[in-house]
Predicted model as a PDB file, atoms N, CA, C, CB and O in Angstrom, pLDDT in the B-factor column:
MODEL        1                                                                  
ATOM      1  N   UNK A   1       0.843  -1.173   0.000  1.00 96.00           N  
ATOM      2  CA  UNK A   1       0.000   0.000   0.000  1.00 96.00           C  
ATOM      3  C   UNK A   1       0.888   1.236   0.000  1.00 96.00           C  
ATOM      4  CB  UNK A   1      -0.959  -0.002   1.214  1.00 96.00           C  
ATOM      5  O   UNK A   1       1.719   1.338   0.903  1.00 96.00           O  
ATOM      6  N   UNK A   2       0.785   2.235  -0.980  1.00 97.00           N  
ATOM      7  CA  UNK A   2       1.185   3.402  -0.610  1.00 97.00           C  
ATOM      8  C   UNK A   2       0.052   4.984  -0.659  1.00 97.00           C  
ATOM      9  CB  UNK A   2       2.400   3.442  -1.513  1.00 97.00           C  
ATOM     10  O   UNK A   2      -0.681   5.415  -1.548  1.00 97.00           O  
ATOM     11  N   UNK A   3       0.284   5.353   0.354  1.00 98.00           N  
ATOM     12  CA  UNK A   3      -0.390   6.483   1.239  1.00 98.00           C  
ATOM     13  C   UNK A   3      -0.279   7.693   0.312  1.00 98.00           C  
ATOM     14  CB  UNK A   3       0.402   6.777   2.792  1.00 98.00           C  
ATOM     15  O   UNK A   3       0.843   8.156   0.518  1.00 98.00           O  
ATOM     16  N   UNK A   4      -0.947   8.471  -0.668  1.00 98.00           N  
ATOM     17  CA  UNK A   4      -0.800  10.242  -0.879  1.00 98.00           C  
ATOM     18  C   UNK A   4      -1.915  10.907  -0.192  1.00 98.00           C  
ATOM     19  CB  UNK A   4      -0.904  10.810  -2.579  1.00 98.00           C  
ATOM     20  O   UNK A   4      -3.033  10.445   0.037  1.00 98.00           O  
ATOM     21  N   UNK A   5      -1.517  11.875   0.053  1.00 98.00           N  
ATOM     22  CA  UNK A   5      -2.226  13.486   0.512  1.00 98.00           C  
ATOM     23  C   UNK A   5      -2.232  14.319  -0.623  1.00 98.00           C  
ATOM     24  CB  UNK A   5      -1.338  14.421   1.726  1.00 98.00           C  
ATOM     25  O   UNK A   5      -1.200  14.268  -1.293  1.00 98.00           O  
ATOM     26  N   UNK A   6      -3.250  15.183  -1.072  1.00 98.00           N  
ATOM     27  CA  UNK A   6      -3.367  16.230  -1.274  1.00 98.00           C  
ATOM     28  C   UNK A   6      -3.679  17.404  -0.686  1.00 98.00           C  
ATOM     29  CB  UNK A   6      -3.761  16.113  -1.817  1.00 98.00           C  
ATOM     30  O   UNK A   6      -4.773  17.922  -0.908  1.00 98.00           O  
ATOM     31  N   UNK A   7      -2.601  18.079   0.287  1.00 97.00           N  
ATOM     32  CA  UNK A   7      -2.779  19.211   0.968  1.00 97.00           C  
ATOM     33  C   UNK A   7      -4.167  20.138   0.452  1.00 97.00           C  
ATOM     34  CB  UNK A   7      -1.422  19.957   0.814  1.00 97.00           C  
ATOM     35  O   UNK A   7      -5.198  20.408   1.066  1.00 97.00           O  
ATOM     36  N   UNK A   8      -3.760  20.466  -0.826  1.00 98.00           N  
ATOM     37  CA  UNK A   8      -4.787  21.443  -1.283  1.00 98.00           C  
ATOM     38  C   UNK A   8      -6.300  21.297  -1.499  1.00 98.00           C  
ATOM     39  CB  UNK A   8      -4.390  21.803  -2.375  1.00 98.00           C  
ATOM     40  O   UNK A   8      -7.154  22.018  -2.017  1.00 98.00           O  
ATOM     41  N   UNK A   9      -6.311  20.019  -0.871  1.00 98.00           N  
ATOM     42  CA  UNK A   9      -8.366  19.619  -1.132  1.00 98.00           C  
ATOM     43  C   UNK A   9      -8.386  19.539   0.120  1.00 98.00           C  
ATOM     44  CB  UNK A   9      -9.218  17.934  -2.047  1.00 98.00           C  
ATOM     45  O   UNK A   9      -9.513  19.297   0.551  1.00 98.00           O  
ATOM     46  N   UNK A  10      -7.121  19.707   1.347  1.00 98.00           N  
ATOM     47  CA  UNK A  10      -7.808  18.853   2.892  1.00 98.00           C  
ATOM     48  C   UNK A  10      -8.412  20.247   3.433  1.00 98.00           C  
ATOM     49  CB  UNK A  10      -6.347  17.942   4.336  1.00 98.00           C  
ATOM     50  O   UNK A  10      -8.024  21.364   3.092  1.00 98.00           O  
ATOM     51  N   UNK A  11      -9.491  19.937   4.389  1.00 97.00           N  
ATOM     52  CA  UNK A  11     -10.264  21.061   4.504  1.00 97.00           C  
ATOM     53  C   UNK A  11     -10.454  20.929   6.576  1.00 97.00           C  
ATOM     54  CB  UNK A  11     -11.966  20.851   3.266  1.00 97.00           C  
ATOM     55  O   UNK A  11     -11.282  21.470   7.308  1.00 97.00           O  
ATOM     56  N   UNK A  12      -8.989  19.737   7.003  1.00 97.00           N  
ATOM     57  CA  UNK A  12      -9.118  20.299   7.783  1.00 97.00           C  
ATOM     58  C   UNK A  12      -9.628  19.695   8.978  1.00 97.00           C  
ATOM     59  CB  UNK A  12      -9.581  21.086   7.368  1.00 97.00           C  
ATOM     60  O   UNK A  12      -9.247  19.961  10.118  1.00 97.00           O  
ATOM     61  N   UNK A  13     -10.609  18.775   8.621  1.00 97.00           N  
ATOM     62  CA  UNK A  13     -11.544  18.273   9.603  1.00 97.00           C  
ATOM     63  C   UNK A  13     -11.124  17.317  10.358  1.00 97.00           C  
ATOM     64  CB  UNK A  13     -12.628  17.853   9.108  1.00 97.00           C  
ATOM     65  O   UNK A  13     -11.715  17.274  11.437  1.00 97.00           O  
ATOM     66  N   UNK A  14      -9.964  16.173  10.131  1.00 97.00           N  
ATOM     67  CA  UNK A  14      -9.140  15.934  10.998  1.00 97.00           C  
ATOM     68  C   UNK A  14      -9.387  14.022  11.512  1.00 97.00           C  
ATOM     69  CB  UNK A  14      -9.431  17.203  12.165  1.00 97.00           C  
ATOM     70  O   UNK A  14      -8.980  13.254  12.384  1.00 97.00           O  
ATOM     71  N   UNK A  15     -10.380  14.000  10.217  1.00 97.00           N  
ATOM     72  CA  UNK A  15     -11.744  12.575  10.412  1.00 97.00           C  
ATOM     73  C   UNK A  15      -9.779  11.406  10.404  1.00 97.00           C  
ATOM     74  CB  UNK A  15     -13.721  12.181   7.966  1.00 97.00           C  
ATOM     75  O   UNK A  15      -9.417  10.551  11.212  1.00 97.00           O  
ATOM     76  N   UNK A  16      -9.044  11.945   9.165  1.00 98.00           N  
ATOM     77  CA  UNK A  16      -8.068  10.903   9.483  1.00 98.00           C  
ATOM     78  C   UNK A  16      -7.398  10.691  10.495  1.00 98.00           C  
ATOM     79  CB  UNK A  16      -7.301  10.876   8.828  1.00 98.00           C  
ATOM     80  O   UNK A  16      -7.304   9.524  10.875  1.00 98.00           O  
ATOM     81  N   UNK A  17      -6.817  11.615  11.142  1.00 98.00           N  
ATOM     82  CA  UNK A  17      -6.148  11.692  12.556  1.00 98.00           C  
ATOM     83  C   UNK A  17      -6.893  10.823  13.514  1.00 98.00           C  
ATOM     84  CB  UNK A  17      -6.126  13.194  13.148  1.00 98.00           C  
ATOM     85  O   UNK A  17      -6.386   9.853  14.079  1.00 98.00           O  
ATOM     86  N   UNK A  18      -7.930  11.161  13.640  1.00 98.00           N  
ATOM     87  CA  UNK A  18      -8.682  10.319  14.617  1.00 98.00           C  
ATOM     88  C   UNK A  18      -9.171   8.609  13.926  1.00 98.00           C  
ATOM     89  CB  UNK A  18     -10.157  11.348  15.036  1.00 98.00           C  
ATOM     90  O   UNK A  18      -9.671   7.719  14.614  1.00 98.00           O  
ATOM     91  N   UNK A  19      -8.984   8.547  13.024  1.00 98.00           N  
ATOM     92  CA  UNK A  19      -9.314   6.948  12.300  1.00 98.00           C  
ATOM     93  C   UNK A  19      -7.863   6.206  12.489  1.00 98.00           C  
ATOM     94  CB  UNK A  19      -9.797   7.016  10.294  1.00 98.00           C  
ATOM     95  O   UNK A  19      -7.739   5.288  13.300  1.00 98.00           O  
ATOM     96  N   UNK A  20      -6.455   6.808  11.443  1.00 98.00           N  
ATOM     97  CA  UNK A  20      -4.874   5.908  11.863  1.00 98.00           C  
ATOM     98  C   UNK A  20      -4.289   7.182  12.661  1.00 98.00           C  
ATOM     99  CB  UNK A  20      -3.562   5.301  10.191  1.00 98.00           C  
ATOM    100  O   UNK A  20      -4.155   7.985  11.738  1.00 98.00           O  
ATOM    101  N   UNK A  21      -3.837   7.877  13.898  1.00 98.00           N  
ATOM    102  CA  UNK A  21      -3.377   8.367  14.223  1.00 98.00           C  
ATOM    103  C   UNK A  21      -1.818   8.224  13.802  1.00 98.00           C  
ATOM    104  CB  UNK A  21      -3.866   8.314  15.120  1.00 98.00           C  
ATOM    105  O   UNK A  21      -1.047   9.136  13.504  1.00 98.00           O  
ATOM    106  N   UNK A  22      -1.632   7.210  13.841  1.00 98.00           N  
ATOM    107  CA  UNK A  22       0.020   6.942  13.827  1.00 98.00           C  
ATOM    108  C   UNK A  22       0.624   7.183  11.777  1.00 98.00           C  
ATOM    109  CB  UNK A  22       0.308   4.692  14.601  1.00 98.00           C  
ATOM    110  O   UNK A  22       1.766   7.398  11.369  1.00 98.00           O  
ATOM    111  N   UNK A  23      -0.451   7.054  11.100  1.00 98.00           N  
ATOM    112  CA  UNK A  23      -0.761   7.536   9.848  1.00 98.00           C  
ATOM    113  C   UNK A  23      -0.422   9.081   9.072  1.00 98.00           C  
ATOM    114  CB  UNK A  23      -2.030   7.363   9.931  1.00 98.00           C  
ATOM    115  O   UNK A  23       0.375   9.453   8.210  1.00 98.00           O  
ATOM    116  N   UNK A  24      -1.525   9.749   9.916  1.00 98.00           N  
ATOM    117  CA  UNK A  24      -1.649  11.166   9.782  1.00 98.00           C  
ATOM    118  C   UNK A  24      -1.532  11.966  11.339  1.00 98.00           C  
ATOM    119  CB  UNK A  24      -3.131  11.433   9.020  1.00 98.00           C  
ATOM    120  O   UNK A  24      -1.665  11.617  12.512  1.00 98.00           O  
ATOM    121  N   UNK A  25      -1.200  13.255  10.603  1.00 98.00           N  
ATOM    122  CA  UNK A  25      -1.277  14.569  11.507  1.00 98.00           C  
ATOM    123  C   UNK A  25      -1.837  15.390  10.815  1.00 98.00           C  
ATOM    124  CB  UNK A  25      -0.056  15.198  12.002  1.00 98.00           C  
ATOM    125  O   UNK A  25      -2.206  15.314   9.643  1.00 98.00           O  
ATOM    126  N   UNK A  26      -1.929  16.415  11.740  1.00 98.00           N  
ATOM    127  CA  UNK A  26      -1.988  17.709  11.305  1.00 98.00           C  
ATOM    128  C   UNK A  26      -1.102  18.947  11.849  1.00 98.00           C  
ATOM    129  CB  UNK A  26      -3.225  17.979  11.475  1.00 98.00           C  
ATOM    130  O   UNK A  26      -0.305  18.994  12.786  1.00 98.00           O  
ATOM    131  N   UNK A  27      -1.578  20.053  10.815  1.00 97.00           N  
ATOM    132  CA  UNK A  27      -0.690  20.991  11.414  1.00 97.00           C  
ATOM    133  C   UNK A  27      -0.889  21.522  11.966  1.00 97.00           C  
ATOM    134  CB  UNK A  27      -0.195  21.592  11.071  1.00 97.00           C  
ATOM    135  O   UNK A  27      -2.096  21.305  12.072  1.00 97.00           O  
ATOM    136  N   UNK A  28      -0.600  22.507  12.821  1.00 96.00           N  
ATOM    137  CA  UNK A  28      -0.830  22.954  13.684  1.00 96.00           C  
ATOM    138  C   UNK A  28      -1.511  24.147  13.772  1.00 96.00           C  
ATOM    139  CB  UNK A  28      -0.015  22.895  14.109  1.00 96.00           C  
ATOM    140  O   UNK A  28      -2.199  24.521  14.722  1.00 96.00           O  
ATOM    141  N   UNK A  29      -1.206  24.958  12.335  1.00 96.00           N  
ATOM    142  CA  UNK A  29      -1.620  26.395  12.078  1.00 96.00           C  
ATOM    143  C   UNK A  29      -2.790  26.505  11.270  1.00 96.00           C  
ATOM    144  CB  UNK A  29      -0.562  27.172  11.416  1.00 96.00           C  
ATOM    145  O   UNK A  29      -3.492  27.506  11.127  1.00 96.00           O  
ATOM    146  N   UNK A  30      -2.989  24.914  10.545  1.00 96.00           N  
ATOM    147  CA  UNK A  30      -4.717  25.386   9.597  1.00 96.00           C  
ATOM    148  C   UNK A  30      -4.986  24.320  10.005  1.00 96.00           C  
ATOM    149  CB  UNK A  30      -5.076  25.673   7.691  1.00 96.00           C  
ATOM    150  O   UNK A  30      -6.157  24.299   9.627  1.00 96.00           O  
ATOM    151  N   UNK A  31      -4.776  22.962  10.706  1.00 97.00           N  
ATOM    152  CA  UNK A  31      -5.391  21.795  10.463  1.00 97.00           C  
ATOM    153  C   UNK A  31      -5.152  20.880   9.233  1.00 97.00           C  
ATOM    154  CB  UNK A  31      -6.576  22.102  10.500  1.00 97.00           C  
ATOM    155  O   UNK A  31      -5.769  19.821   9.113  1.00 97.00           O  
ATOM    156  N   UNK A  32      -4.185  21.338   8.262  1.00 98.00           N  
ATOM    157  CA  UNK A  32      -4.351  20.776   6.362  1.00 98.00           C  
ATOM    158  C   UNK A  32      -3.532  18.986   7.442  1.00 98.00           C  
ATOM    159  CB  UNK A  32      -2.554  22.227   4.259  1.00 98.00           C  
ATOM    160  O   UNK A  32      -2.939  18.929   8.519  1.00 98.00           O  
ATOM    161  N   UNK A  33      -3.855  18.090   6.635  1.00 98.00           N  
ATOM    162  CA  UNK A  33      -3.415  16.752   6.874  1.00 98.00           C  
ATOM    163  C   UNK A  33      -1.494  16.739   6.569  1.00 98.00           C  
ATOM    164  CB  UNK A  33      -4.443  15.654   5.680  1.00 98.00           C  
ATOM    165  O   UNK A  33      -0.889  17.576   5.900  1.00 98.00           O  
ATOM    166  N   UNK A  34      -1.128  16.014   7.003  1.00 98.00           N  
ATOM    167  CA  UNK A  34       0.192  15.915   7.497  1.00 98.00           C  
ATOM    168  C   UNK A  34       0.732  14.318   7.130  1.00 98.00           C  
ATOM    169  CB  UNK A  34       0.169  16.286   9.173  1.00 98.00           C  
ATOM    170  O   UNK A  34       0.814  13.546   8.085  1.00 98.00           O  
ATOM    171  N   UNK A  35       1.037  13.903   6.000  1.00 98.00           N  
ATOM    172  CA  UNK A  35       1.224  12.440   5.786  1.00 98.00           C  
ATOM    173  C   UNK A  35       2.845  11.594   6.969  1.00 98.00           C  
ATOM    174  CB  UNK A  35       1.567  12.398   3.734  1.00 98.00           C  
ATOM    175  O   UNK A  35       4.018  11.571   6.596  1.00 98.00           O  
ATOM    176  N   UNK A  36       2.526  11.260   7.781  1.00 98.00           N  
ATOM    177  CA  UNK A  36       3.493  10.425   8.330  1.00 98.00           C  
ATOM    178  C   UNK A  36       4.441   8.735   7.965  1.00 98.00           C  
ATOM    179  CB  UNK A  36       2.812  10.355   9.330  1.00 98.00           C  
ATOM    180  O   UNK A  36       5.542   8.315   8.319  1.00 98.00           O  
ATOM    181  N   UNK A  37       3.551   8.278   7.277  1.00 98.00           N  
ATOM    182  CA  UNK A  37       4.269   7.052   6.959  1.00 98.00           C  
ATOM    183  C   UNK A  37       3.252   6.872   5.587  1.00 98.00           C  
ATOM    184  CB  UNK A  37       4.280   5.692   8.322  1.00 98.00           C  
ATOM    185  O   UNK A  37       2.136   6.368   5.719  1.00 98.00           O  
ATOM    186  N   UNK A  38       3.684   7.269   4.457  1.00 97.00           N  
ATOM    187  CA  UNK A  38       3.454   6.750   3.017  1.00 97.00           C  
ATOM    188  C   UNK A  38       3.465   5.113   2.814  1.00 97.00           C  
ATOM    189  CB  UNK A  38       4.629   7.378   2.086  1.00 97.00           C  
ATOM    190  O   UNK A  38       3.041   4.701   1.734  1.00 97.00           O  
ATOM    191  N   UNK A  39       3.762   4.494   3.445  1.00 97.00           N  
ATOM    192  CA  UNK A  39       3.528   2.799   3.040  1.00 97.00           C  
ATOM    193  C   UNK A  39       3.659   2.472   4.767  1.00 97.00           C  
ATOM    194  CB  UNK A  39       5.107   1.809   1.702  1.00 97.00           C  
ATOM    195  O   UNK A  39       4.522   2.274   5.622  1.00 97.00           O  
ATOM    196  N   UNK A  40       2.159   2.569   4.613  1.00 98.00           N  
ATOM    197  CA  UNK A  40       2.019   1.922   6.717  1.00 98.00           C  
ATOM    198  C   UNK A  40       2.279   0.478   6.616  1.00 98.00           C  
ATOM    199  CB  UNK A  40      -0.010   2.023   7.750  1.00 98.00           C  
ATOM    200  O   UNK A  40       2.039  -0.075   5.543  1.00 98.00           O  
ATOM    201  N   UNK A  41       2.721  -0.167   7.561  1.00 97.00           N  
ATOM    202  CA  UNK A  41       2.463  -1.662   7.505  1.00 97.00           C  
ATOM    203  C   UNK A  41       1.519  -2.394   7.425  1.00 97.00           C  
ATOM    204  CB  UNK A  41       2.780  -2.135   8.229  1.00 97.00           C  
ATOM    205  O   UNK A  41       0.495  -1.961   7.954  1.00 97.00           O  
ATOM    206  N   UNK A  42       1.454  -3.483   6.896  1.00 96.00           N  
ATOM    207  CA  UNK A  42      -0.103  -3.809   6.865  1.00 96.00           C  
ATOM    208  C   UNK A  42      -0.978  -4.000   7.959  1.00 96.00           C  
ATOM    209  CB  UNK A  42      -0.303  -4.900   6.248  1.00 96.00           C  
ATOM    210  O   UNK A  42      -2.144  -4.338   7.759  1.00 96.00           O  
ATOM    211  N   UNK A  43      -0.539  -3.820   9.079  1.00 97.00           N  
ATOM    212  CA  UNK A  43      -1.709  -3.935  10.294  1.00 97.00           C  
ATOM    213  C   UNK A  43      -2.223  -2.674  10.087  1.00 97.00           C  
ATOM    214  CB  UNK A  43      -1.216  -4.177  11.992  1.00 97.00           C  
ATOM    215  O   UNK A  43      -3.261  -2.829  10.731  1.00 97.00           O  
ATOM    216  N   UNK A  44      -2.278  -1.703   9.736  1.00 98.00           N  
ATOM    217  CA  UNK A  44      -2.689  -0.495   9.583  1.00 98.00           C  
ATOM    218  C   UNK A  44      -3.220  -0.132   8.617  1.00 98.00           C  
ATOM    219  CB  UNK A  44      -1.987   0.178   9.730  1.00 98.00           C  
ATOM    220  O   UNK A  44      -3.310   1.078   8.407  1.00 98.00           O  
ATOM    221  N   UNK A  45      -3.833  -1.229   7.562  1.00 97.00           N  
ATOM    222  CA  UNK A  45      -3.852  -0.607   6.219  1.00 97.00           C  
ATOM    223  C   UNK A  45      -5.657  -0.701   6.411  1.00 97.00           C  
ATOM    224  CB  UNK A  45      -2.884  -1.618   4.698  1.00 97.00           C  
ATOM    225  O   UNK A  45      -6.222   0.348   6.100  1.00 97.00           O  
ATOM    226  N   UNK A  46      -6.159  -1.328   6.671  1.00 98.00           N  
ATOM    227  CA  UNK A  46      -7.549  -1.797   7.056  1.00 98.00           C  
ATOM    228  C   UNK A  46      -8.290   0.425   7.862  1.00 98.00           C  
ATOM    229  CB  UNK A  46      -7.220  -3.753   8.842  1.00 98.00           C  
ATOM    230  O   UNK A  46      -9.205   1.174   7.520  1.00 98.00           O  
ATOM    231  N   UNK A  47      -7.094   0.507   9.019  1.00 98.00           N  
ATOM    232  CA  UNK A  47      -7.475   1.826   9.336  1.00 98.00           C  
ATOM    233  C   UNK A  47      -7.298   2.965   8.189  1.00 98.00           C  
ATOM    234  CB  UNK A  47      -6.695   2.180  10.524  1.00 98.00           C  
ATOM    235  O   UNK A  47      -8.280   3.664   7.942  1.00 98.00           O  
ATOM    236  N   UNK A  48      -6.166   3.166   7.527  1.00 98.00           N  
ATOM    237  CA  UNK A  48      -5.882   3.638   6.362  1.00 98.00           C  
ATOM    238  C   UNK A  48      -7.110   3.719   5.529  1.00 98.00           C  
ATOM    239  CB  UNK A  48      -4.882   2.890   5.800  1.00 98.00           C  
ATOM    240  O   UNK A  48      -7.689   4.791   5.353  1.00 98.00           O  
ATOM    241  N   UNK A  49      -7.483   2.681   5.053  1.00 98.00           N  
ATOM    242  CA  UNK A  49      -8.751   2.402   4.351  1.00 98.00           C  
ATOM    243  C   UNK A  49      -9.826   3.445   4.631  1.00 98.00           C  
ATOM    244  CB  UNK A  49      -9.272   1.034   4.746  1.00 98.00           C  
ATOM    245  O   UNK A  49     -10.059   4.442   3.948  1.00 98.00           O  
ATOM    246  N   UNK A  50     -10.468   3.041   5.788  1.00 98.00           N  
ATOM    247  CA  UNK A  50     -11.359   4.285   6.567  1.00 98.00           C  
ATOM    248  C   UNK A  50     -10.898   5.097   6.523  1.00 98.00           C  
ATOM    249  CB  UNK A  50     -11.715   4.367   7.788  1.00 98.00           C  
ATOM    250  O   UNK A  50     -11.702   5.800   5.911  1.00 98.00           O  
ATOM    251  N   UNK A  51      -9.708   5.945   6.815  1.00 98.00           N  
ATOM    252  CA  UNK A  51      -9.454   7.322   6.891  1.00 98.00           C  
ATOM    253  C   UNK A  51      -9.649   7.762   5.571  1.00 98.00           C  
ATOM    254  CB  UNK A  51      -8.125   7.679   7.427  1.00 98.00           C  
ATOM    255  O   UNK A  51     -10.199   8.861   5.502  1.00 98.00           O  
ATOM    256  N   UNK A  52      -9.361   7.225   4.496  1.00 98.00           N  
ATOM    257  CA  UNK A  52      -9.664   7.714   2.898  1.00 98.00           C  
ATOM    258  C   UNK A  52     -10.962   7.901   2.783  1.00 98.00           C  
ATOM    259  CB  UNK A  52      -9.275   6.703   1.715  1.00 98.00           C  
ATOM    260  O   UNK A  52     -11.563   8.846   2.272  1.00 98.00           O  
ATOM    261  N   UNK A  53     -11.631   6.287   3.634  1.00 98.00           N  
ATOM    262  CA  UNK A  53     -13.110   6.585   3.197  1.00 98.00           C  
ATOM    263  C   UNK A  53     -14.506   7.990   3.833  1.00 98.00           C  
ATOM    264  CB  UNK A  53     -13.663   5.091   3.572  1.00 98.00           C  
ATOM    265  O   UNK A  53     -15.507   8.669   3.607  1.00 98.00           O  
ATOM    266  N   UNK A  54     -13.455   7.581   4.705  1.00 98.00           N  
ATOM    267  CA  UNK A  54     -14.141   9.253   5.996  1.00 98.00           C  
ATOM    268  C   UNK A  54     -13.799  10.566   5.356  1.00 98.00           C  
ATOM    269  CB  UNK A  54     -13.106   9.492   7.932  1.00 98.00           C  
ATOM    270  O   UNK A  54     -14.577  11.499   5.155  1.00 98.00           O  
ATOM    271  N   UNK A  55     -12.802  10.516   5.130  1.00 98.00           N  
ATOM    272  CA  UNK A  55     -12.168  11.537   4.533  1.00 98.00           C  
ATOM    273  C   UNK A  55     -13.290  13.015   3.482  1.00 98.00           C  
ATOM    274  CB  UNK A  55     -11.092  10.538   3.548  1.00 98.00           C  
ATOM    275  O   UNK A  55     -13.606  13.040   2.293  1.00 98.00           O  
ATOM    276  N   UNK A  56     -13.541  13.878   4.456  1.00 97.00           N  
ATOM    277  CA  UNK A  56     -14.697  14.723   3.525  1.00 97.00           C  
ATOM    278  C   UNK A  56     -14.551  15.172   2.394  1.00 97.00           C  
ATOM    279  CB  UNK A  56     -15.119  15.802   3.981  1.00 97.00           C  
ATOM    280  O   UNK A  56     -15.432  14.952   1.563  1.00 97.00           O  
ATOM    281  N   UNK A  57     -13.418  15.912   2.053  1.00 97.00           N  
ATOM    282  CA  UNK A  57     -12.999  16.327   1.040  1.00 97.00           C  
ATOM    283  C   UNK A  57     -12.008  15.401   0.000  1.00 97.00           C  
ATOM    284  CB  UNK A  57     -12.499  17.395   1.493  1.00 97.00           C  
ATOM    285  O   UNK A  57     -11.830  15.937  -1.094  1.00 97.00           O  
ATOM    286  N   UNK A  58     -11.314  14.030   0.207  1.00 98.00           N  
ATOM    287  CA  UNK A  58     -11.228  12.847  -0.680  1.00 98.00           C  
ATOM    288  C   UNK A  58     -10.002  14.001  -0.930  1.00 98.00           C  
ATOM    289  CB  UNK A  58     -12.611  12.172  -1.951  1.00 98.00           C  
ATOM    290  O   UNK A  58      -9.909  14.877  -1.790  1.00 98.00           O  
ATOM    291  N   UNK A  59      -9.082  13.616   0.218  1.00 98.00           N  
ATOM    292  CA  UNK A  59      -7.605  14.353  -0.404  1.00 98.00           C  
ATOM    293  C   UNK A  59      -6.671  13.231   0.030  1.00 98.00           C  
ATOM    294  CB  UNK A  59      -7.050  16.091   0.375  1.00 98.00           C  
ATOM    295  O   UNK A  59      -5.475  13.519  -0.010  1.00 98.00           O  
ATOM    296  N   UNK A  60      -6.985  12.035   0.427  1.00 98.00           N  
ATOM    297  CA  UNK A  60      -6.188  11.287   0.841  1.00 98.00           C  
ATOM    298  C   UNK A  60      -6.632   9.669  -0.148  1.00 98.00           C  
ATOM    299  CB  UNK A  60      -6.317  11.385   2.555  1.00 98.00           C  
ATOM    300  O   UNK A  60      -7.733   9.128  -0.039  1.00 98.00           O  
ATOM    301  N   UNK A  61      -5.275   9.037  -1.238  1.00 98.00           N  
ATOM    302  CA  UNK A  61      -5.550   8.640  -2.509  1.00 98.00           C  
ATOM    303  C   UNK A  61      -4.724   6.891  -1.662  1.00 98.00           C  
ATOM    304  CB  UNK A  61      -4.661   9.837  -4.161  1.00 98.00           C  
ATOM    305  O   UNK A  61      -3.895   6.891  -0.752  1.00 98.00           O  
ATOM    306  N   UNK A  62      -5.029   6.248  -2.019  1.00 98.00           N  
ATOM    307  CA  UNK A  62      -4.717   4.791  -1.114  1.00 98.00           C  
ATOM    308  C   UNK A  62      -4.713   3.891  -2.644  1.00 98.00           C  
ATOM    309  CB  UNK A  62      -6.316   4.168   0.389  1.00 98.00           C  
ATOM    310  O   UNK A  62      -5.656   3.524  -3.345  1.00 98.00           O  
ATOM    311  N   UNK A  63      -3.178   3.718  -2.811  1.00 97.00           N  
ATOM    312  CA  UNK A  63      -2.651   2.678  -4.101  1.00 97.00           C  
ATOM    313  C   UNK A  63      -2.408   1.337  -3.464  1.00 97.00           C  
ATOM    314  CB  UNK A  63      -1.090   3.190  -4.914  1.00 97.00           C  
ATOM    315  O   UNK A  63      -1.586   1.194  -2.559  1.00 97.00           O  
ATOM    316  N   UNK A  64      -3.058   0.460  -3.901  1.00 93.00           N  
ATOM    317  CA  UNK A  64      -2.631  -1.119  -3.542  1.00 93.00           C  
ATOM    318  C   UNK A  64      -1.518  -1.515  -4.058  1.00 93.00           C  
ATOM    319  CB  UNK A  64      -3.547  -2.163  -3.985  1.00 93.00           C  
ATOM    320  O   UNK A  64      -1.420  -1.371  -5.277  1.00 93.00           O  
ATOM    321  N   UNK A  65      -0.351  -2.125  -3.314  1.00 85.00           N  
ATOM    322  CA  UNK A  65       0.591  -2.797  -4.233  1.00 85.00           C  
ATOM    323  C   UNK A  65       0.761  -4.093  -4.006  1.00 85.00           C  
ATOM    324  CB  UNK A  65       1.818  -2.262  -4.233  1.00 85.00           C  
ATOM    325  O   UNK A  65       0.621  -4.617  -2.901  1.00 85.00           O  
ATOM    326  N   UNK A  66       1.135  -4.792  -5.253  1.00 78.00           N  
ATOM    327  CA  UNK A  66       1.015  -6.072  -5.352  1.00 78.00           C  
ATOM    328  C   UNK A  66       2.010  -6.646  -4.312  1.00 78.00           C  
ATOM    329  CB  UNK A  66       1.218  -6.503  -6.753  1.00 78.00           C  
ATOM    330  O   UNK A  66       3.093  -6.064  -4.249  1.00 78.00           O  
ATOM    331  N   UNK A  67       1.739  -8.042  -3.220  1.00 63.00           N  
ATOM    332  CA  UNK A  67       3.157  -8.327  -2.774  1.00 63.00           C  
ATOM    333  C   UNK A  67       4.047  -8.404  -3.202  1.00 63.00           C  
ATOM    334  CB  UNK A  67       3.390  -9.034  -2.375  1.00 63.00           C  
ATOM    335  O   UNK A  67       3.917  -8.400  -4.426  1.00 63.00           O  
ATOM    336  N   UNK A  68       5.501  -8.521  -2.751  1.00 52.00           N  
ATOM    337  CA  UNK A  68       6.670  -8.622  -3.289  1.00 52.00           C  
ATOM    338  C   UNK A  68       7.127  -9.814  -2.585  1.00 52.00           C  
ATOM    339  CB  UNK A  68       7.502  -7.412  -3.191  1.00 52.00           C  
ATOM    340  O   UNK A  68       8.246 -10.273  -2.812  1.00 52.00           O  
TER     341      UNK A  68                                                      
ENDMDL                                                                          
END                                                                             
């Protein structure tokens, strides 16, 4: 799995932080999403999932990759 953000659609609301914490942040001065680990491990990918799907404004893009 690898993790993108699009700063410029996040609006803020923070639904990912609270779904993978260890995933995302935010900043401190607008709230915009904060990507922490671009390829979470897979125990985390299931939360990942939800945070895209919660996600209000759909700024956070979740690529499957094939095993290796």
């Amino acid at each position: 799995m690898k993790v993108s953000v699009d700063q410029d659609r996040c609006c803020g609301a923070g639904q990912c932080v609270l779904t993978a914490p260890e995933v995302f942040d935010q900043r401190d001065d607008d709230g915009v999403v904060v990507l922490l680990d671009e390829r979470p491990a897979p125990d985390r990918h299931a939360s990942v999932r939800e945070a895209a799907a919660v996600c209000p404004a759909a700024a956070i893009t979740v690529a499957e990759e094939p095993d290796t």
